[in-house]
Structures are given as C-alpha cells and as structure tokens.
RONU-322129 format. One record per atom (N, C-alpha, C, O): residue in one letter; x, y, z. Coordinates in steps of 0.02 Angstrom, whole numbers, padded with zeros to 5 digits, always signed. Example, Ala and Ser with C-alpha at 12.3 -4.5 7.8 and 13.67 -1.06 7.14 Angstrom:
<rs>
A+00660-00284+00390A+00615-00225+00390A+00660-00165+00390A+00712-00166+00423S+00642-00112+00354S+00684-00053+00357S+00645+00002+00394S+00670+00057+00402
</rs>
This chain:
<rs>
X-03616-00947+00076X-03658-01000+00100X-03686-00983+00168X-03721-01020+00204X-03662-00916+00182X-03705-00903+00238X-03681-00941+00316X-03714-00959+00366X-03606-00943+00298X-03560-00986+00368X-03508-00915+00386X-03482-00878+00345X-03502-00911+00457X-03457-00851+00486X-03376-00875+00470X-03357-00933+00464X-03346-00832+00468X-03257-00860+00453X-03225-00899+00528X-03166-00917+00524X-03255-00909+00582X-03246-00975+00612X-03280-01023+00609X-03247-01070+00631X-03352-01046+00586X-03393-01098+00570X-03332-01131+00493X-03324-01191+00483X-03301-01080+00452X-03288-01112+00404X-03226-01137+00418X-03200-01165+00370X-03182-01134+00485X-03135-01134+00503X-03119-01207+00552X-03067-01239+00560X-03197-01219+00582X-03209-01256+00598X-03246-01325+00597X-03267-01369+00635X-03241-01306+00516X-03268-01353+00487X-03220-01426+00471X-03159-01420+00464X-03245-01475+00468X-03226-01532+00441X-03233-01572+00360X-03286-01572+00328X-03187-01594+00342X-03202-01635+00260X-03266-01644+00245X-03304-01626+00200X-03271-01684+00305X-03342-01726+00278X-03380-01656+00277X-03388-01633+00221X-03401-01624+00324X-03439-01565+00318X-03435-01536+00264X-03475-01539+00218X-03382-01505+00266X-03369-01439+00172X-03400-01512+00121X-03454-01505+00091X-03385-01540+00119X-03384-01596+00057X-03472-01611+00057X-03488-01632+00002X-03525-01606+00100X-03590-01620+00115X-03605-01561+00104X-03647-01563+00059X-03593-01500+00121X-03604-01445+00118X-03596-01414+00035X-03641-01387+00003X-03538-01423+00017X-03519-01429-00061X-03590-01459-00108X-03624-01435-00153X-03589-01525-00072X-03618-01569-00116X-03708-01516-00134X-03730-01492-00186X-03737-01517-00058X-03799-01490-00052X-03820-01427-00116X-03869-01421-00153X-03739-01376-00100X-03729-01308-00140X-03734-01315-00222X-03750-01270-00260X-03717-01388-00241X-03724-01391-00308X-03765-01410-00310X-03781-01378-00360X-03820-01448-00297X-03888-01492-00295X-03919-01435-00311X-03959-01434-00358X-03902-01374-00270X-03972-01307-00274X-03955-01289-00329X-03995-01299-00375X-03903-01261-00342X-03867-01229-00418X-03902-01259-00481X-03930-01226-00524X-03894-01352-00479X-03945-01386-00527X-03994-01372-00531X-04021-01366-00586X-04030-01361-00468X-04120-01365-00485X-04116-01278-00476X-04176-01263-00472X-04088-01232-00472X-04109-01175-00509X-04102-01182-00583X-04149-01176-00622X-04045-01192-00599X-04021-01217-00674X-04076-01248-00705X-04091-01238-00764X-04101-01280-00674X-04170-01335-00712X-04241-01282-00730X-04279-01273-00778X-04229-01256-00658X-04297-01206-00655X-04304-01128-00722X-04346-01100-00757X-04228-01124-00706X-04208-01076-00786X-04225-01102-00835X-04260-01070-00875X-04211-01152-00847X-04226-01193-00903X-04270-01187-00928X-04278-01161-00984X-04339-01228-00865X-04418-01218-00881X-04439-01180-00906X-04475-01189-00955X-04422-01107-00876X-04471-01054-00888X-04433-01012-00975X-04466-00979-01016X-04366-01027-00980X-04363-01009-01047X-04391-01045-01092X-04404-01021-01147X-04411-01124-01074X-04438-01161-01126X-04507-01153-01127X-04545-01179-01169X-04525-01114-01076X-04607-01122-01087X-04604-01045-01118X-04655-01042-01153X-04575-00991-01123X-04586-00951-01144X-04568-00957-01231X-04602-00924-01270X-04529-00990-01250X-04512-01016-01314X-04567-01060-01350X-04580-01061-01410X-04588-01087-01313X-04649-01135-01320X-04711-01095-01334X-04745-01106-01384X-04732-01033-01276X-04796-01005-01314X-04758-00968-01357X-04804-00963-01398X-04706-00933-01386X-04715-00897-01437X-04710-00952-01514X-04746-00942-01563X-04679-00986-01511X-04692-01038-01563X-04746-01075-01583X-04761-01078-01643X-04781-01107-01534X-04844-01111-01543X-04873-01047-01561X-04886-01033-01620X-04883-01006-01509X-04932-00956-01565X-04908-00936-01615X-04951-00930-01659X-04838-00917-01639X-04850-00880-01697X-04870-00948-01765X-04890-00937-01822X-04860-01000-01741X-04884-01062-01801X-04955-01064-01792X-04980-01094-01839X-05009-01040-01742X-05052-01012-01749X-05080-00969-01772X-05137-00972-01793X-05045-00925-01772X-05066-00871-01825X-05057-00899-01920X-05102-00907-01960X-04991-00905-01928X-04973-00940-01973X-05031-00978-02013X-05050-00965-02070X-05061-01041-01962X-05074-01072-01995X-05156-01057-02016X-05185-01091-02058X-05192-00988-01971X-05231-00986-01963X-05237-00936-02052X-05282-00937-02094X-05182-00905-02051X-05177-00862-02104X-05170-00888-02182X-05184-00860-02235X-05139-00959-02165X-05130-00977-02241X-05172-01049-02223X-05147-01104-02235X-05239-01041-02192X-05300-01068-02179X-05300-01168-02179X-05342-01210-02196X-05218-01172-02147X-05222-01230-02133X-05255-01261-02063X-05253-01218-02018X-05281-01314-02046X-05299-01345-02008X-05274-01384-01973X-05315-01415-01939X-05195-01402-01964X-05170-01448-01933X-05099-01409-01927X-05073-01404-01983X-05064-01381-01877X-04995-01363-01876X-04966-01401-01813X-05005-01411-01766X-04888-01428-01808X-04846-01452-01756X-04860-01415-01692X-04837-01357-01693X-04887-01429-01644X-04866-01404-01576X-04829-01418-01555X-04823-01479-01564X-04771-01387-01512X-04723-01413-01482X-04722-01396-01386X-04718-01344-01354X-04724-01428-01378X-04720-01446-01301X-04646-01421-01276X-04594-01412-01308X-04667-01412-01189X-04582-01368-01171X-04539-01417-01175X-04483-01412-01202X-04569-01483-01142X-04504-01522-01153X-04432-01510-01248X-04372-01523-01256X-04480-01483-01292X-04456-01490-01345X-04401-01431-01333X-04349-01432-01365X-04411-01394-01299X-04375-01334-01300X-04313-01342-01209X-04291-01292-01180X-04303-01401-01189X-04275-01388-01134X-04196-01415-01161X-04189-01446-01213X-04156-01402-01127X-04097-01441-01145X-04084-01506-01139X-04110-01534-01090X-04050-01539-01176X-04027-01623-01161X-03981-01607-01135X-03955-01552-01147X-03949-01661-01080X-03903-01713-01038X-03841-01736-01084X-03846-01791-01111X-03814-01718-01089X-03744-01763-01116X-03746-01830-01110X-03739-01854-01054X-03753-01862-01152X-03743-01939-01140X-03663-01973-01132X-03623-01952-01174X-03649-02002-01103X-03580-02041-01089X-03532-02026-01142X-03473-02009-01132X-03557-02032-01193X-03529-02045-01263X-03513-01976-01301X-03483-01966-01354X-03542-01930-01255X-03534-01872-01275X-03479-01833-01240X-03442-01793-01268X-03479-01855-01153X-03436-01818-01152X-03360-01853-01160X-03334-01907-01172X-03343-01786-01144X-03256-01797-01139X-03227-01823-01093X-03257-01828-01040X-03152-01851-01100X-03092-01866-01045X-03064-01808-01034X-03069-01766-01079X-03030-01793-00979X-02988-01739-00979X-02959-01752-01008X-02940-01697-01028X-02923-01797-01044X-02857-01779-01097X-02888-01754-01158X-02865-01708-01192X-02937-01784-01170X-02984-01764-01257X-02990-01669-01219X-02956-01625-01246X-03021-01657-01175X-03028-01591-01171X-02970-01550-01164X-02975-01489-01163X-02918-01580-01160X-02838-01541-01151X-02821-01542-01225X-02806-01492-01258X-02823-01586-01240X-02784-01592-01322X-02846-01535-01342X-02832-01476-01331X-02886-01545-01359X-02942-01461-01396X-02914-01419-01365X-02890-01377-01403X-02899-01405-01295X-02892-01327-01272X-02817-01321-01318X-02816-01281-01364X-02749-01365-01301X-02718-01368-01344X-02691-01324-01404X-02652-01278-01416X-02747-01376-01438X-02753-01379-01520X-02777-01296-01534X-02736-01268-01571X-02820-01263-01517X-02872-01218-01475X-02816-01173-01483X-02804-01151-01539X-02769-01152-01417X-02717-01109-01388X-02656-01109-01450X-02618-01061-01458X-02654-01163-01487X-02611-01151-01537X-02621-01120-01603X-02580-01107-01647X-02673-01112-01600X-02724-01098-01668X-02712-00999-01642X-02717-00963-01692X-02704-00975-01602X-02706-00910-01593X-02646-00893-01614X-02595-00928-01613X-02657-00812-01642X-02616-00773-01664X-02562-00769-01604X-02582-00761-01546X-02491-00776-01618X-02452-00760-01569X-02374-00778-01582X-02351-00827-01611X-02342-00726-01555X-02266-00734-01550X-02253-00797-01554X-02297-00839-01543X-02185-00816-01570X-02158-00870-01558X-02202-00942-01612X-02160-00987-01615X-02251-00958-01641X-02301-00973-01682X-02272-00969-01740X-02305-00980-01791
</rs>
C-alpha cells in the first residue's frame, strides 16, 4: 500500500481499518472494470457472429445482447451463505476425499 515499516507501525485502528476499507473499494472497482471489458468483448463477438449467422441463413431479425447481459450478478441475500452453511460444505467437502483413516 505504499506505507514505510514505521508509518505501518505507527499506525492506528481507526487508520489500518480506513485504509483497509479504501484498499478494498479499489480492488472492487478494478474487479468491476475487469468485468466490463470482458463483457464487452463477449458482447461484440456474439453479436457479430449472430450476424453473420443470421445474415447467412438470410434472417432479418436476430437477439442482440448488450454487455450488461454478459456482466456478472451480485449475490442476493438469499443466496449467500452463513458461516456455518459454508463450514458444514467445506466439511461435507473434506470428507468426501480419498484418505486414511475414512
């Protein structure tokens, strides 16, 4: 993060914890920005090749799809997990492997 080993030494909670916070904010909106540009690159090749497609088997109307169609969804509430639901899978998961004692 670009802090000397006494700035980080001399740092405070609240600080690391603001500082933390800021470091993931950027992480997201690169994450987002990755996103974009794979979905727009997914986007013209799908569109065009249903262009070609449709140009070839001389239809007049094919689906365009927009990047949004191609970006990732958000987990909704309901989707995610408790840590205990995610412990019991790792679990369930770790027991399922080949191994001594099993």
């Amino acid at each position: 993060m670009g802090l000397s080993e006494e700035e980080w030494r001399r740092m405070t909670i609240r600080e690391f914890n603001l500082l933390s916070r800021r470091h993931i904010d950027v992480k997201r909106a690169e994450r987002k920005r990755e996103d974009w540009r794979a979905a727009l690159i997914a986007s013209t090749i799908y569109n065009s090749a249903s262009a070609i497609i449709a140009t070839i088997a001389k239809k007049k109307n094919y689906k365009k799809l927009k990047i949004e169609d191609f970006m990732p969804r958000e987990a909704t509430n309901s989707q995610k997990k408790s840590w205990q639901e995610i412990k019991a899978m790792t679990m369930a998961y770790v027991s399922s492997l080949p191994g001594k004692g099993r």
